[in-house]
Structures are given as C-alpha cells and as structure tokens.
N, C-alpha and C positions, 0 to 999 in steps of 0.2 A: 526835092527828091527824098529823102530825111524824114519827110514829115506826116505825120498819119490827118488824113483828110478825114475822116470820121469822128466824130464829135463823142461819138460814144465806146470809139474802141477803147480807151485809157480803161473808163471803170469797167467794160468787158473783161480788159486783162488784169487788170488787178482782181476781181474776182476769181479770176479762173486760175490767177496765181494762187488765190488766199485758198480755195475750194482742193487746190494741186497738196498746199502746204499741209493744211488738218487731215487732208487723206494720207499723207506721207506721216505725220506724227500718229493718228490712229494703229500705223500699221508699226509701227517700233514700240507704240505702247504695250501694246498686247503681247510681247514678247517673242513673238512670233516671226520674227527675220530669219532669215539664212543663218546669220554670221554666229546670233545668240543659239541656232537650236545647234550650231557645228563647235561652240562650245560646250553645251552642254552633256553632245556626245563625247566627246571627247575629256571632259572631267570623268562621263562614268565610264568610260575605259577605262581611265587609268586607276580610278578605284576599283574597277574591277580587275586589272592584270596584278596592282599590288593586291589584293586579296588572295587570288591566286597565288603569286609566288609566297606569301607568307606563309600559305598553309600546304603549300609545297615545302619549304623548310622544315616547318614544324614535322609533317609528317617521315622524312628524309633524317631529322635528329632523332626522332621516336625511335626509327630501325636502327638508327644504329646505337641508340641506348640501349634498347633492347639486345642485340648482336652483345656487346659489352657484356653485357650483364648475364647473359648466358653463357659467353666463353669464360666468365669470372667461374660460375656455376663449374663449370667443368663439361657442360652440356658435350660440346665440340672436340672434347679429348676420348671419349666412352666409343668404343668400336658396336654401333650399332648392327654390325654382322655378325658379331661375334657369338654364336648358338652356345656359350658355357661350355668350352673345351676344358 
C-alpha cells in the first residue's frame, strides 16, 4: 500500500523537488521576498522619523534661542504702542 508502483516516479520527484528547491533559492536571492523588502521599509521609516524629530528639535531650540536672545536685548520690555508721549 506504501509503495510507489512506478519505476520512474522517485527521479520524477526528486527533480521536481530539486526544480521546487533552486526556484525557492532564486527567489530569496534576489532579495526580493516579503519579509526583506518589510525590512527595509521599515529601516527607512525610522531613519526617516528620527530625521524628522532631529530637525524638529533643532528647529524648536533655534526659537527659543532666539526668544532668549531677544528678551536679553530688551526687544520684549519696549511698549511698541507707545506713539512718544
């Protein structure tokens, strides 16, 4: 019951194994899978989000050096209403 009556299936399936096998390594060569391109989205997210927040600080400490550096000035004490009473 077990036993394959066809003299030629073995090298059948072993071919169609080995044919199954170099089309399965073909297709991870090329880098080309799922799993590698759901990496590689996801590396450039996050070099892109840390980008983002970097120059999000950056810009966030600029205002407020600037803000400093102006009320040092005196900029924000001066009554700019004031018409020369």
């Amino acid at each position: 019951m077990g036993n394959v009556l066809d003299p030629n299936f073995w090298r059948r399936f072993s071919a169609a194994v080995h044919q199954d096998e170099e089309a399965q390594k073909a297709r991870t060569r090329g880098g080309n899978s799922w799993l590698e391109r759901q990496k590689r989205k996801k590396s450039r997210r996050t070099y892109i989000c840390w980008t983002f927040w970097l120059c999000f600080a950056i810009l966030v400490a600029g205002l407020v050096a600037v803000i400093i550096w102006l009320k040092n000035k005196g900029v924000f004490n001066k009554d700019l209403f004031d018409k020369g009473e």
